[in-house]
N, C-alpha and C positions, 0 to 999 in steps of 0.2 A: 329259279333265282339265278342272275349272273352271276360269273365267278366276279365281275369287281366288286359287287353289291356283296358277292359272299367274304371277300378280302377286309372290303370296310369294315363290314361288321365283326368279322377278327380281327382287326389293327385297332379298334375300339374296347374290344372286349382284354386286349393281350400290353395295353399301351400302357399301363402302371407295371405293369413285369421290363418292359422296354425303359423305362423312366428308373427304374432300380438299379439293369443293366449301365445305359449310361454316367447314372450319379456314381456307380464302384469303378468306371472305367475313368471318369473322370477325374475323380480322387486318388486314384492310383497311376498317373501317367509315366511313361519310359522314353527315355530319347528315342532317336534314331537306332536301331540294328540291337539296341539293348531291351529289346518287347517280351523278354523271357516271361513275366509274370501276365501280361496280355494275352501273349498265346498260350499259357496253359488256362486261363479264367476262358477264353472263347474255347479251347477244346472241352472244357468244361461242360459249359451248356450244349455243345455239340454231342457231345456223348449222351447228357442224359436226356436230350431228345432223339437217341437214336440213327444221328447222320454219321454217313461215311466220311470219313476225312483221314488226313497225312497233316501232322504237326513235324516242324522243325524243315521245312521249304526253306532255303536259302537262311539255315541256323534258328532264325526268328519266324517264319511266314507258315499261312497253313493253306491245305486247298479241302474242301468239301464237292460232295456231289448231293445232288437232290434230283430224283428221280419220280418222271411224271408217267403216264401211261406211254406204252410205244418208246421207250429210251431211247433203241438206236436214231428213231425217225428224226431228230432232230436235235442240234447242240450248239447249246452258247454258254455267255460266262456275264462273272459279277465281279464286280474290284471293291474291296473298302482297303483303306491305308487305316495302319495301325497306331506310330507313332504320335510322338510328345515333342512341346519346343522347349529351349534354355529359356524359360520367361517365369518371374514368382509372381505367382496371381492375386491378383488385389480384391477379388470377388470375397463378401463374407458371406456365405452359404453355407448348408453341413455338407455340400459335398465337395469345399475346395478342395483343391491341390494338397496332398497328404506330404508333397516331395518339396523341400525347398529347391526354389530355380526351375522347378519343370511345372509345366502347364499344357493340357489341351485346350492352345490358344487360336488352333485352324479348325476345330472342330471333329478331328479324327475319331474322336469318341463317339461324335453322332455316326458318322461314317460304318465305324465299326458296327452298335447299336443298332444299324437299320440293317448291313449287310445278315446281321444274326435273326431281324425281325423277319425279314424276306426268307430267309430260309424255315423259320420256326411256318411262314403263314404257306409258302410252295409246298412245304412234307405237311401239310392239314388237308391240304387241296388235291392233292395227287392227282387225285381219280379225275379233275376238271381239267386239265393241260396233261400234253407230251413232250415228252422229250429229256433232256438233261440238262440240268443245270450244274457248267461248277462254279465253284464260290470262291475265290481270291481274296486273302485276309494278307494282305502286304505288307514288311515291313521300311522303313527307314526312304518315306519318300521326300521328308525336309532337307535332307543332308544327302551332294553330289558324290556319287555317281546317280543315286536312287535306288531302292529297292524293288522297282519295279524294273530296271534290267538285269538284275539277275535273275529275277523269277523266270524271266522269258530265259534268258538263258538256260534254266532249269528245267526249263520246258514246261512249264502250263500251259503253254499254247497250242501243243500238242499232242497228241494219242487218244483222242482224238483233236484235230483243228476245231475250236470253235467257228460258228461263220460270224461273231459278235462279240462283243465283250460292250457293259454299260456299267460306267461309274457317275458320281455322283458328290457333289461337296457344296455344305451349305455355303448360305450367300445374306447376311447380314441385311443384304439390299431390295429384300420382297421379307414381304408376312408370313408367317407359317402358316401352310396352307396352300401357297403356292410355287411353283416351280420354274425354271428356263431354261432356253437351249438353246444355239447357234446352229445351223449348220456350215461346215465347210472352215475357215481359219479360224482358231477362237481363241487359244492362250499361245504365248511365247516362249520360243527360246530362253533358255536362261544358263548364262556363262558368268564367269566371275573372273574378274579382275586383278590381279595382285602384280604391282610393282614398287621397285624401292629406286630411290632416283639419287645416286651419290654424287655428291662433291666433294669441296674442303671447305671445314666449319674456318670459324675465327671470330674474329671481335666483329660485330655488325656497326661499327664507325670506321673500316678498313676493309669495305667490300672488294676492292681492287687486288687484295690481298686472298682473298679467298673465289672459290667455283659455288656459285649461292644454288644450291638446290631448293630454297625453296623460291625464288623466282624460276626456276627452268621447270620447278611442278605446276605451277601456276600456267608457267606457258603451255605446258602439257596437255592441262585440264581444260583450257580452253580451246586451241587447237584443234583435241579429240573430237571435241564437243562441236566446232566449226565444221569438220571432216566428215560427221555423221548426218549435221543438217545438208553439208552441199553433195555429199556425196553417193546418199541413197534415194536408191529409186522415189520417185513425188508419191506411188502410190502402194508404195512399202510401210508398215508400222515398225518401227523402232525407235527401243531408248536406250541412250547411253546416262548411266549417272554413279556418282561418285561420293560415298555416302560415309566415308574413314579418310583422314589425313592426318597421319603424327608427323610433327615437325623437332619439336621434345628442342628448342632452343629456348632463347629468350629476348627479354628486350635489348638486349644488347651482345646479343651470342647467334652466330650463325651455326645453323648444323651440320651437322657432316652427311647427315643422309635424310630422305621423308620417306613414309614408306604411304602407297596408298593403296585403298583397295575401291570398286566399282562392278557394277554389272552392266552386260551388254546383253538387250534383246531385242527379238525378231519375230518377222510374222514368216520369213520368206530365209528358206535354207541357202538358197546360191546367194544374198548377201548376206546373210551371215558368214561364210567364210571368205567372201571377199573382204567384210566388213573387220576379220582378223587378221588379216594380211595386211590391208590400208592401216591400222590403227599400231601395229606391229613398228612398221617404216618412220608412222610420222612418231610414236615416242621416242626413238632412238634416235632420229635426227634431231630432232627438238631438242633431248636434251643433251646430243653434242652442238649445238649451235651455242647452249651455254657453257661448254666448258663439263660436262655431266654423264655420267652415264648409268645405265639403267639395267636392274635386276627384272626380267617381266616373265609371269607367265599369264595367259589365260587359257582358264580351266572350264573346260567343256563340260557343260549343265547338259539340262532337258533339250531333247528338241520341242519343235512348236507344238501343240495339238491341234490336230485336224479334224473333222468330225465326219465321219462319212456323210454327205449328203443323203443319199437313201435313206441309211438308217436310222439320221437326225430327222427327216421329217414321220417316218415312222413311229420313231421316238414321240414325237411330239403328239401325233393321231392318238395314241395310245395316252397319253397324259391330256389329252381334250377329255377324250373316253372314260379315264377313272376320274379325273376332279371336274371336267367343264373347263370349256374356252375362256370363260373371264378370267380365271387364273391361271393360264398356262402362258407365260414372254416370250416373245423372243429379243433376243441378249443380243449386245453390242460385244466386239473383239475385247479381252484382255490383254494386258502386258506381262501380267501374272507367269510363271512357269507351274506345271506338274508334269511329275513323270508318267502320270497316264498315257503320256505320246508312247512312249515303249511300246505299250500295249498297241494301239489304236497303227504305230506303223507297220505293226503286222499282221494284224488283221482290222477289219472292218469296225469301229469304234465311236462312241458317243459319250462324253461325256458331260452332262449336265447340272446343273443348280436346284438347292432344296433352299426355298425361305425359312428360313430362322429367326426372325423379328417375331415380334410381339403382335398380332395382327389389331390390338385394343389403340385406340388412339391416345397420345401422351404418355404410353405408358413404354419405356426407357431398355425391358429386357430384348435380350438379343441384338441392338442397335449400336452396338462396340464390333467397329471393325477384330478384320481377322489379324492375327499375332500382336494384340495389346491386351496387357494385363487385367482389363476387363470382360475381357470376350466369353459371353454366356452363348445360352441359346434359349428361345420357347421351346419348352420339351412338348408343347403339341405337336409339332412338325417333325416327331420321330413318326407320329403313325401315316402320315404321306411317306415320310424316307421309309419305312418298310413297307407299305402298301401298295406306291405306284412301282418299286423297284420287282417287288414279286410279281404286281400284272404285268409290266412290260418283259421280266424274263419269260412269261408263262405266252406273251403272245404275240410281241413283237419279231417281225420277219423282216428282214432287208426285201 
């Protein structure tokens, strides 16, 4: 028998123990950097199957190893993100959100779930692959700086280098069942925004009398927005958008200040920092041409991910291999940010998509976009997220 034939049929056999997993991770979610009770329920199951690991990586984070025949001969790695968003979930299931305000509304639960299934089906398997697997249990990748650079700062990427690391995050936008992957640019830059643009309030029937900041935010907002279309490369992806503006006047009252906030992303690093520097000059002049001036910082997010060519089409071979070519995509760029880029800029990396939908026709679950208060998943598409994640650790080579 193959080992993926032998994998299925353990991702089959092991998929309601997975669906348990999930619904208590579910119900119990933790923001960013606060995964205290996450990483002792994953050290948990960790221990009573026996795997080696290190809990409290970067306060919240754990690293495991799984060890196949021949260890030294060969070594890579596996990422799942752990954390929860500020979102109250509108889902009635028995496994809502236990927490008011918090939700796993990106999916990190499956994330997590599958990172735990791959490891539970690689120590079943041993004896059919070599090498090392370690397992990267992340925390706080919703909220900048990301918990994915400090781990590396931590060092998981070394003693040894992995020649790999493969993560994974569902996608609303295929059936469970099936998967996708890009190679080469695939998600964005992701910077944030924050300025406050002061004047002088007063009566708004005596504008001559006052420095109107919110027309010189207005010209701001447009400006930035003009600066980004003529300014970037034609075959550059980027977006500038602006998605908070408190003005806090009224109909008849000018404010003294607007504060606003926006994200800047990028497929392409050398203009993203040109594209800070340009957008730097023209808010400051803009808002002294009215009379105005400006509190700014912007705060350095993720960088882009990149996908190793090699290892994404490798990637891919190996995912025709365990499910078949009619469901294996290939994916268009995102605007999206993850801090998988941390990982993937230091070593060789892939990160890909697990379908999450419903794969029944008309039928509604998993079809809620990511970070809305409805957001489920098909929990069939745990036994792909832990099955093709264990073959492809067990046999993907750059």
């Amino acid at each position: 028998m193959t080992l993926q034939q032998i994998l299925r049929d353990l991702a089959e056999a092991h998929h309601g123990e997975w669906v348990a997993l999930r619904r208590h991770l579910h119900a119990h979610p933790e923001l960013s950097f606060q995964e205290h009770e996450t990483m002792a329920f994953v050290a948990q199951q960790l221990e009573a199957w026996g795997i080696e690991h290190e809990t409290h990586v970067t306060d919240t984070g754990i690293v495991a190893h799984v060890y196949g025949t021949d260890p030294d001969s060969r070594f890579v790695a596996l990422r799942a993100d752990m954390d929860a968003l500020p979102i109250q979930e509108a889902n009635d299931v028995p496994y809502a959100s236990t927490r008011p305000g918090v939700m796993h509304a990106c999916g990190h639960d499956v994330h997590t779930t599958s990172l735990l299934g791959a490891i539970q089906l690689l120590h079943a398997t041993r004896e059919h692959w070599r090498g090392t697997v370690r397992c990267i249990f992340q925390p706080g990748e919703e909220r900048i700086p990301g918990g994915a650079k400090g781990m590396v700062a931590a060092g998981v990427l070394t003693n040894p280098t992995p020649a790999h690391i493969l993560g994974q995050h569902v996608y609303p936008q295929l059936p469970a069942g099936h998967v996708g992957v890009r190679a080469g640019a695939y998600m964005a830059s992701a910077d944030e925004i924050h300025m406050t643009v002061h004047g002088k309030g007063g009566h708004a029937a005596l504008p001559h009398l006052c420095k109107d900041a919110v027309l010189a935010t207005s010209a701001i907002l447009l400006a930035a927005q003009q600066l980004v279309s003529r300014m970037c490369p034609a075959a550059v992806s980027s977006v500038l958008s602006f998605g908070r503006v408190e003005a806090l006047g009224a109909t008849n009252v000018l404010p003294d200040s607007v504060a606003v906030q926006g994200t800047f992303r990028s497929l392409d690093e050398t203009w993203r920092t040109e594209a800070h520097a340009l957008l730097t000059d023209l808010i400051h002049s803009t808002a002294k041409a009215y009379g105005c001036t400006v509190d700014l910082e912007i705060r350095l997010g993720y960088p882009h991910v990149h996908n190793d060519e090699a290892l994404a089409h490798a990637f891919k071979q190996a995912a025709i291999e365990y499910l078949g070519a009619d469901v294996v995509h290939d994916l268009g760029i995102r605007m999206t940010g993850e801090d998988f880029s941390y990982f993937a800029n230091e070593i060789p990396g892939c990160f890909y998509r697990l379908g999450t939908a419903s794969p029944e026709a008309n039928n509604p679950l998993g079809t809620h976009g990511l970070h809305t208060p409805q957001f489920d998943v098909d929990e069939t598409s745990l036994k792909v997220g832990a099955g093709l994640m264990a073959f492809a650790a067990a046999t993907v080579d750059r």
